[in-house]
Structure formats: C-alpha cells, structure tokens
Short mmCIF file of the C-alpha atoms (twelve columns), coordinates in Angstrom:
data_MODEL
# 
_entry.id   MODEL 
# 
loop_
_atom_site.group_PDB 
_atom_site.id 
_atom_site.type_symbol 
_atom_site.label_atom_id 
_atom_site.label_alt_id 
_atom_site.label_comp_id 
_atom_site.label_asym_id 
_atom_site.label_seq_id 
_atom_site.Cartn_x 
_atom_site.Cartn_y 
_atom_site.Cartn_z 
_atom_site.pdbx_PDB_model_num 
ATOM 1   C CA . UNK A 1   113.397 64.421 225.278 1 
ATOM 2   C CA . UNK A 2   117.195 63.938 224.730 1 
ATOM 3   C CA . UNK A 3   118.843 60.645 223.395 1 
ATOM 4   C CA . UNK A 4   122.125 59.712 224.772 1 
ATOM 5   C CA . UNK A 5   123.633 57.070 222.419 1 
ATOM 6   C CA . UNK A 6   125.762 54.717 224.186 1 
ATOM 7   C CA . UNK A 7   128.169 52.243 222.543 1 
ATOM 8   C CA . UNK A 8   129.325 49.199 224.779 1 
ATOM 9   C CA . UNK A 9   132.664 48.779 222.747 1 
ATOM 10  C CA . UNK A 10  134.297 46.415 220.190 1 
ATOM 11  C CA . UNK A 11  133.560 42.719 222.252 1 
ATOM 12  C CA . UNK A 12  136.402 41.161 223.582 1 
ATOM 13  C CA . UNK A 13  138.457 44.069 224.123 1 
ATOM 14  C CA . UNK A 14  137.606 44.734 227.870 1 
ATOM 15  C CA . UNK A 15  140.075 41.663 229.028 1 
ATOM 16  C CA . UNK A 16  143.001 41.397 226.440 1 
ATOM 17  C CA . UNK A 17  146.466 41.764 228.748 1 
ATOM 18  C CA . UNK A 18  150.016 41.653 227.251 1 
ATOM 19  C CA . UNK A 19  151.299 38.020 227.461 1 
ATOM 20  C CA . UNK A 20  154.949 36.948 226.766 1 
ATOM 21  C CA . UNK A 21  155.680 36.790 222.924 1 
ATOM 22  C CA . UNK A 22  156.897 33.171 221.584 1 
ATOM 23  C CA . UNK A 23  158.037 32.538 218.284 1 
ATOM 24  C CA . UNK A 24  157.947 29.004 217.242 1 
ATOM 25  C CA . UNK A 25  159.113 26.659 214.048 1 
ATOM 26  C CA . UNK A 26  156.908 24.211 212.240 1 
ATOM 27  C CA . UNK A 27  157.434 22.067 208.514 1 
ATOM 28  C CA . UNK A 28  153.558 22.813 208.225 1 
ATOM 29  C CA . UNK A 29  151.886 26.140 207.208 1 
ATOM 30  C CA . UNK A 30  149.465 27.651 209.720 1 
ATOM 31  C CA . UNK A 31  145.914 26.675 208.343 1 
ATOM 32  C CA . UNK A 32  143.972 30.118 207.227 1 
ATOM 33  C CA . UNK A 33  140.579 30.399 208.861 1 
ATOM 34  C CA . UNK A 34  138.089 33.184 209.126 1 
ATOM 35  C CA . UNK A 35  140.027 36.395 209.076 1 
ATOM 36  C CA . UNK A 36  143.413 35.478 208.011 1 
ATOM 37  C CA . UNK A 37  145.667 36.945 205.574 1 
ATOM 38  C CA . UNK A 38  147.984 34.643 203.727 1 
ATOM 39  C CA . UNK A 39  149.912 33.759 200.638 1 
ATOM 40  C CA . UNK A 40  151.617 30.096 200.628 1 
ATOM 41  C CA . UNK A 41  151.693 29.621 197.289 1 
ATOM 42  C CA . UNK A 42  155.250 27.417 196.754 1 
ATOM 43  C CA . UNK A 43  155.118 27.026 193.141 1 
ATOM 44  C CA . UNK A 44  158.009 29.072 191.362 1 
ATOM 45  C CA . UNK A 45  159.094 30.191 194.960 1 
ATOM 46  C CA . UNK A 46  162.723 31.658 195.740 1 
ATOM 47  C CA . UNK A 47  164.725 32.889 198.385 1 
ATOM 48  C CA . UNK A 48  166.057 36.604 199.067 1 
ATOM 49  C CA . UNK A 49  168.573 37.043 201.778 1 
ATOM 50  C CA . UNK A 50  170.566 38.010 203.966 1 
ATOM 51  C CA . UNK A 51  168.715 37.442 206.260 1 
ATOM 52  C CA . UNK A 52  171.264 38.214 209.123 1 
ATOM 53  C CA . UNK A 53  172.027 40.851 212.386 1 
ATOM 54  C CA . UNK A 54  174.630 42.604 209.704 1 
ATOM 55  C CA . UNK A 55  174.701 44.065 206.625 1 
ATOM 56  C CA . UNK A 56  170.786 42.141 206.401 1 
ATOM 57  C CA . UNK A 57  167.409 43.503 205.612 1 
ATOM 58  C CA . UNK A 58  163.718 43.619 206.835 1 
ATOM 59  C CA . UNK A 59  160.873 40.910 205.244 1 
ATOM 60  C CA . UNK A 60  158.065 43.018 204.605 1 
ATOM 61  C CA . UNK A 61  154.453 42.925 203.388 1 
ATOM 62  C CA . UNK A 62  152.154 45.645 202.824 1 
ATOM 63  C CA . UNK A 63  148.312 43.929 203.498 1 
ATOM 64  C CA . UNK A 64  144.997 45.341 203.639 1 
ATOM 65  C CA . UNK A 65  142.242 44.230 206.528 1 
ATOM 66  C CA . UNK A 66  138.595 43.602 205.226 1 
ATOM 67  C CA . UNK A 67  135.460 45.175 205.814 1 
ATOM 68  C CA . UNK A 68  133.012 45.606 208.280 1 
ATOM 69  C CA . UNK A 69  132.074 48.009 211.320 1 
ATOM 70  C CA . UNK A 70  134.112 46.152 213.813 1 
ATOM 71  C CA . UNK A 71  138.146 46.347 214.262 1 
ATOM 72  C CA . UNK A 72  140.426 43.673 213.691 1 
ATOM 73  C CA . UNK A 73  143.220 41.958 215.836 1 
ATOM 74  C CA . UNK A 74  147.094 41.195 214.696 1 
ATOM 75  C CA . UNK A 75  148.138 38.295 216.562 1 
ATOM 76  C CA . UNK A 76  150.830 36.694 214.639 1 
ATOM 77  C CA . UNK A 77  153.022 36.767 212.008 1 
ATOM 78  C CA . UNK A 78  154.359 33.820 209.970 1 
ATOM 79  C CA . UNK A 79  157.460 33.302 207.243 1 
ATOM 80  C CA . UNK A 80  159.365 30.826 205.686 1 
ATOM 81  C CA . UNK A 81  162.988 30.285 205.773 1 
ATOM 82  C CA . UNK A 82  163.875 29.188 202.196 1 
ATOM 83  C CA . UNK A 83  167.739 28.114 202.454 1 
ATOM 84  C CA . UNK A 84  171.325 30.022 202.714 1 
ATOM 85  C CA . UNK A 85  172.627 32.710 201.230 1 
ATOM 86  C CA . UNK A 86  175.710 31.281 200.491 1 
ATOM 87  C CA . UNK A 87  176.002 29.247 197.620 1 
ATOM 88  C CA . UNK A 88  178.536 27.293 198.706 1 
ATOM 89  C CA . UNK A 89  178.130 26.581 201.891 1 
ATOM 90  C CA . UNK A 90  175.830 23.696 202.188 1 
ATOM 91  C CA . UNK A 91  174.185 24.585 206.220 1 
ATOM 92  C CA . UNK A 92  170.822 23.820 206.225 1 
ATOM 93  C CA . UNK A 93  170.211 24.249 209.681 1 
ATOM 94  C CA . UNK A 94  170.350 27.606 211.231 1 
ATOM 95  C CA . UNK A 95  171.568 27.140 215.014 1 
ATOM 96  C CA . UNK A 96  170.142 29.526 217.569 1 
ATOM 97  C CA . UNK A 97  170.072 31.578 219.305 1 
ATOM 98  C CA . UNK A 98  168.486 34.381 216.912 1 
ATOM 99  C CA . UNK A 99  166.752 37.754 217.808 1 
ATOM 100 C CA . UNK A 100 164.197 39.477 215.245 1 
ATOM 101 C CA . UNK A 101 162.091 42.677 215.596 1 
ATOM 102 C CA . UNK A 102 158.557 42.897 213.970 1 
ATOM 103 C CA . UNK A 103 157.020 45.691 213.088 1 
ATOM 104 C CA . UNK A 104 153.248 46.322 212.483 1 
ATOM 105 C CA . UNK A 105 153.569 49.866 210.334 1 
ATOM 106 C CA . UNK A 106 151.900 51.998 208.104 1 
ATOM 107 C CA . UNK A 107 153.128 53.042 204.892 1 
ATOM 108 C CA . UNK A 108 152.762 56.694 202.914 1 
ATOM 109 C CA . UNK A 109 154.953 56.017 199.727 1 
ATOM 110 C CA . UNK A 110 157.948 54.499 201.203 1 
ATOM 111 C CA . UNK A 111 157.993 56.016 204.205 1 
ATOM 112 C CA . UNK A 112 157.035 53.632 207.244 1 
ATOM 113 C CA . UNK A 113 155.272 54.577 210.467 1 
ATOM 114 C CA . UNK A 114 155.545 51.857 213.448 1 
ATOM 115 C CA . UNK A 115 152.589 50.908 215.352 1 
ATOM 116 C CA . UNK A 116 153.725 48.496 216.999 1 
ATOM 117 C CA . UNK A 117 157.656 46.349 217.329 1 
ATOM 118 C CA . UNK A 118 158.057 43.701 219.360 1 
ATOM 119 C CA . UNK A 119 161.702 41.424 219.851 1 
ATOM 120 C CA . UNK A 120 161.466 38.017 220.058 1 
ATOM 121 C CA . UNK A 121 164.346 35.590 221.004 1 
ATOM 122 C CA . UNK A 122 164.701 32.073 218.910 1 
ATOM 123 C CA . UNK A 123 166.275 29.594 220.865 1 
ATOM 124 C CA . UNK A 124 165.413 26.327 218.820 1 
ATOM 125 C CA . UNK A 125 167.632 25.451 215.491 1 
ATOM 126 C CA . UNK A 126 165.360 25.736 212.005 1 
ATOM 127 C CA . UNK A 127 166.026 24.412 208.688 1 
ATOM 128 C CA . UNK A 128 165.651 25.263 205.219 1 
ATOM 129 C CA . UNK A 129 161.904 25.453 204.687 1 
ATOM 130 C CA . UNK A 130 160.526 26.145 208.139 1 
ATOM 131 C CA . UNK A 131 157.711 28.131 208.734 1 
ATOM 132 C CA . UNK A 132 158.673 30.584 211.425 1 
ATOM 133 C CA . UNK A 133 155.638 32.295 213.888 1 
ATOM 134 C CA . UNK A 134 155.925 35.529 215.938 1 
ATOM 135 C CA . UNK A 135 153.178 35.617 218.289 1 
ATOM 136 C CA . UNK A 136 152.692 39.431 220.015 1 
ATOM 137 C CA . UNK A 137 152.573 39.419 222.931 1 
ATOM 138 C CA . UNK A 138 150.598 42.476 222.688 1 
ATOM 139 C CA . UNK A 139 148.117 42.053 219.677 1 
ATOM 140 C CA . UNK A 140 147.856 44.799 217.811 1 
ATOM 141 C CA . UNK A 141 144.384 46.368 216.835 1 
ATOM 142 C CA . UNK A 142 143.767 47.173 213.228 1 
ATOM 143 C CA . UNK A 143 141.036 49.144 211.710 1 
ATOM 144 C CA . UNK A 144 138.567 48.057 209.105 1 
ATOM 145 C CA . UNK A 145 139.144 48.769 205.318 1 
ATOM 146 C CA . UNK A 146 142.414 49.853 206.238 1 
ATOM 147 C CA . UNK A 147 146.266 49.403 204.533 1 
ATOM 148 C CA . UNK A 148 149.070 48.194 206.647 1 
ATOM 149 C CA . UNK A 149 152.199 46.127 206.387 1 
ATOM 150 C CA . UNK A 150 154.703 44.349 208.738 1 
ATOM 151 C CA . UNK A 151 158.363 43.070 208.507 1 
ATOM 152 C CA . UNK A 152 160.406 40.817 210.246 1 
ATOM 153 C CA . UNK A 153 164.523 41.760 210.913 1 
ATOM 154 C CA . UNK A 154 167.182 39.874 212.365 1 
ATOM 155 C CA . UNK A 155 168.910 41.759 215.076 1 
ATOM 156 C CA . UNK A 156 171.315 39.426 216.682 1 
ATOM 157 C CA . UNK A 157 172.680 35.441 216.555 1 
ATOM 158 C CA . UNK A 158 174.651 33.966 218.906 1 
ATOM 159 C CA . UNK A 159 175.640 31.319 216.097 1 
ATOM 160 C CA . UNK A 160 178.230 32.413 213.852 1 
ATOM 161 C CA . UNK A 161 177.488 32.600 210.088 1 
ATOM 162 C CA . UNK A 162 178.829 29.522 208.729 1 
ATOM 163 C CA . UNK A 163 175.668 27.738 210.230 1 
ATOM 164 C CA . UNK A 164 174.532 29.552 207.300 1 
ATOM 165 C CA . UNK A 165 172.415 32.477 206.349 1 
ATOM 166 C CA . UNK A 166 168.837 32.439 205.754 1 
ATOM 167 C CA . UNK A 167 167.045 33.390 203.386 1 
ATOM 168 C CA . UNK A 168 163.324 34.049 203.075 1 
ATOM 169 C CA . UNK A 169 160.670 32.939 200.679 1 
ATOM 170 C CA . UNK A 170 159.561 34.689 197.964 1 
ATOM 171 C CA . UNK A 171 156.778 33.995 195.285 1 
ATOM 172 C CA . UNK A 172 155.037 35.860 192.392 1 
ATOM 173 C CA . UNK A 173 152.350 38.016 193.002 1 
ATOM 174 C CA . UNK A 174 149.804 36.465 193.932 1 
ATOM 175 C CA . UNK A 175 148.319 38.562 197.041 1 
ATOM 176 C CA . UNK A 176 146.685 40.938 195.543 1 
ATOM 177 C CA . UNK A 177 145.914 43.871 198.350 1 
ATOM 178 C CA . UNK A 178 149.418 44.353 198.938 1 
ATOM 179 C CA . UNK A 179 153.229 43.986 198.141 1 
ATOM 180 C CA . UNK A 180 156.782 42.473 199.061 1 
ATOM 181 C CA . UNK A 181 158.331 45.316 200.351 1 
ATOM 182 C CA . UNK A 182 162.306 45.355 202.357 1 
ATOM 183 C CA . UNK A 183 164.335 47.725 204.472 1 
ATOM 184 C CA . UNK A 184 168.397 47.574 204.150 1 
ATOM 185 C CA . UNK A 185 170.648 48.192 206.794 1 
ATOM 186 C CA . UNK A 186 172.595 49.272 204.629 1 
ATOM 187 C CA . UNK A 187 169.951 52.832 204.374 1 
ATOM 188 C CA . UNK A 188 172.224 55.267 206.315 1 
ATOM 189 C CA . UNK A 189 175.612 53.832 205.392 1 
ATOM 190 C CA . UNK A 190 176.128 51.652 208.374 1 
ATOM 191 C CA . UNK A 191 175.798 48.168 208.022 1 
ATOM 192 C CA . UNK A 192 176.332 46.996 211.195 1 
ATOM 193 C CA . UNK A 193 173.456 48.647 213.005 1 
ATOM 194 C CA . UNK A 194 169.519 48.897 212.733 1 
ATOM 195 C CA . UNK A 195 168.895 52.637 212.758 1 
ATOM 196 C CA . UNK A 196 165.538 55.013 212.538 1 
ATOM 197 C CA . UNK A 197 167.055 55.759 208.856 1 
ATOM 198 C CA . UNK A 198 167.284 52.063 207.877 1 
ATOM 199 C CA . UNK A 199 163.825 51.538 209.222 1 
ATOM 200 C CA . UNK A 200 161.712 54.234 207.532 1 
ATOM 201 C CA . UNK A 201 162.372 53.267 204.095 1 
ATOM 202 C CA . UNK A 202 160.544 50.806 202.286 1 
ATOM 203 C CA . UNK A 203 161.884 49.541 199.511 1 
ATOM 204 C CA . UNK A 204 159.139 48.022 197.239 1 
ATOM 205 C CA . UNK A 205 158.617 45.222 194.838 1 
ATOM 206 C CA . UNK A 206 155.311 45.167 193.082 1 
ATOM 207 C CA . UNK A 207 155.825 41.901 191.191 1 
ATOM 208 C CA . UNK A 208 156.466 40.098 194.214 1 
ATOM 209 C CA . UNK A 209 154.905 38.917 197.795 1 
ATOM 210 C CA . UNK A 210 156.564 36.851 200.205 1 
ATOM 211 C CA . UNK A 211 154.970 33.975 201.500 1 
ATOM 212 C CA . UNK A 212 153.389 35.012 204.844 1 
ATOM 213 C CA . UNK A 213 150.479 34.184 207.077 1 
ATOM 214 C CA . UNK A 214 149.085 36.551 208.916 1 
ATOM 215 C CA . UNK A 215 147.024 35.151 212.191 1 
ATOM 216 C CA . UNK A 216 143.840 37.849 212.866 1 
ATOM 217 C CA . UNK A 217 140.880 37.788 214.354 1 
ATOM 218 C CA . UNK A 218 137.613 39.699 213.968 1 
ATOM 219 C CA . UNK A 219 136.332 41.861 216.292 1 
ATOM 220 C CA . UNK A 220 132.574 42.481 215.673 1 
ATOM 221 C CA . UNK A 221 131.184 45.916 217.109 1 
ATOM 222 C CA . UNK A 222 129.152 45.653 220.197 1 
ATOM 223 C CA . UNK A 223 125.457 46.315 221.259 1 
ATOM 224 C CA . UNK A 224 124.373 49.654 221.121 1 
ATOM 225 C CA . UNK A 225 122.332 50.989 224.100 1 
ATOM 226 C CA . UNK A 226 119.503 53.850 223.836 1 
ATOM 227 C CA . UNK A 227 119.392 55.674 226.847 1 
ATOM 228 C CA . UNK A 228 115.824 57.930 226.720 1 
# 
C-alpha cells in the first residue's frame, strides 16, 4: 500500500493580496509582541546622516528570524529620525514630501541580494525623534532560522534642504543576531543617483545597531494529511 503525504500549506497564506503601502509617523515606539524584532534602546543613542535623495546613504540592519517549522512574515519596518545633519541649522521639522525605498535583502559578506523593495511616498512633516513605519504592501515571507537584513534610503524630497537633514538613530550594540550596516551613494562615484553599484555594498558596523522595529508575524505550518 502506498502513502501519499500531503501538506495543506503554511496557514494564512492562501488569502494574503498586495495592499497599498503607507508609511506613517508616531512620538511612540511600536510595542514588540510575539514575533517581533526590535532594538529601542535610547540610552547613549546618536544620529548618523545624511539622510537625504543626494550624496545620502541606506539605514540598514542585518537580523535573524527564530525558530520553528513554520515561515515567518515581514510586514513593517520602523526607524527613528534623530535630528539634522547640519549643525547649524536649527530645523527640526522635516517638511514633506519625501520618497524612501526599502529593501528586504540577503547578505554574503557585503554583498546584498534584494528580495524584496518597495517605494513609499511621505507626505506628512516629522520631527526630530519620530518613529517612522513602512508598511509593505506586499509582506514579505521569511524562512525560519534564517539571516536577513533591510535598509531604508531616501530617494527624493520635494522640500529643499534647509528644512533640514535627517539623521537616523543609532545605539550600541545591543541586538545581538545582527548589525548596523549602510550603503553610500557615493559607491560608484555618483552622488546624485541610487545605482545597482551603490546598492550591493554593505558597509558594516559591528559595534553598532540602529534602533529599529521590525513588525512580523508567525506563520505556524499546517495540518498534515495521510492519504492511504
């Protein structure tokens, strides 16, 4: 007699459609609940800029995703603004409108891999402090016991710099699965542009992690069937 093993799936993957991705501003850290990823530790805490659609860099964090049989799924990303680059000049709020990309990747060295990059258009003002959150609109599905990262670039504002800026929050390291990581756009001699040079180099920090919360959700495996 044969055996035909069946497996039903990963629940709650059969109805997950693409939605429209929001990014939104809050004073408060997200709260951290079952699966999340985070590091909010404020104490000793400094900014790294620019943060800008020219001559900036990417906010990244390599993480790792926990254990179990099931997958796991991205659904948002969260930083903090910290202030503005420029010492002297005394913005503290950033006026929209702002564009970012964020990537989910994979790293080998410092070589990066996209899985997934998504644009999202800001078109409320933030301040110094804010906790910004990307929301895919396509989460992205992550394997257990597994390494990744993501970062977060500026692409384009509307506002000129003198409304200052940003900057992005940086602590010690205190996440211990993973690293601060950046890309320049500076990489391939071009400031002014975000090319596939610029954004396959990682440029890593061990001693640091930047204050991030990432928003995931577990995805136990399903029933498996016996078919005799």
């Amino acid at each position: 007699m044969k055996k035909l093993l069946l497996a039903l799936g990963v629940l709650g993957l059969a109805i997950r459609g693409a939605q429209a991705n929001t990014v939104t501003t809050s004073t408060e850290a997200p709260a951290v609940n079952g699966s999340d990823i985070a590091a909010l530790e404020l104490t000793g805490s400094a900014g790294q800029g620019k943060f800008w659609s020219g001559e900036g860099f990417a906010a990244g964090q390599t993480f790792a995703t926990g254990s179990g049989y099931g997958k796991y799924l991205l659904k948002a990303v969260t930083i903090r603004y910290h202030g503005t680059y420029d010492p002297g000049n005394q913005a503290t709020e950033f006026d929209p409108v702002k564009t970012y990309g964020v990537r989910v990747v994979t790293l080998s060295g410092t070589t990066i891999t996209a899985l997934a990059d998504e644009i999202f258009v800001h078109s409320a003002a933030s301040r110094a402090g804010d906790y910004l959150t990307f929301e895919f609109g396509s989460p992205v599905e992550l394997s257990a016991n597994a390494a990744y990262g993501f970062d977060v670039r500026m692409t384009a504002s509307t506002s000129g710099w003198q409304t200052g800026i940003p900057t992005v929050t940086y602590g010690s390291n205190v996440y211990a699965d993973g690293a601060y990581y950046t890309c320049s756009q500076w990489t391939d001699g071009n400031k002014n542009d975000w090319s596939a040079v610029d954004l396959a180099l990682a440029i890593p920090n061990a001693g640091r992690d930047w204050v991030f919360h990432l928003d995931i959700e577990y995805l136990a495996p399903g029933p498996v069937l016996l078919v005799r």
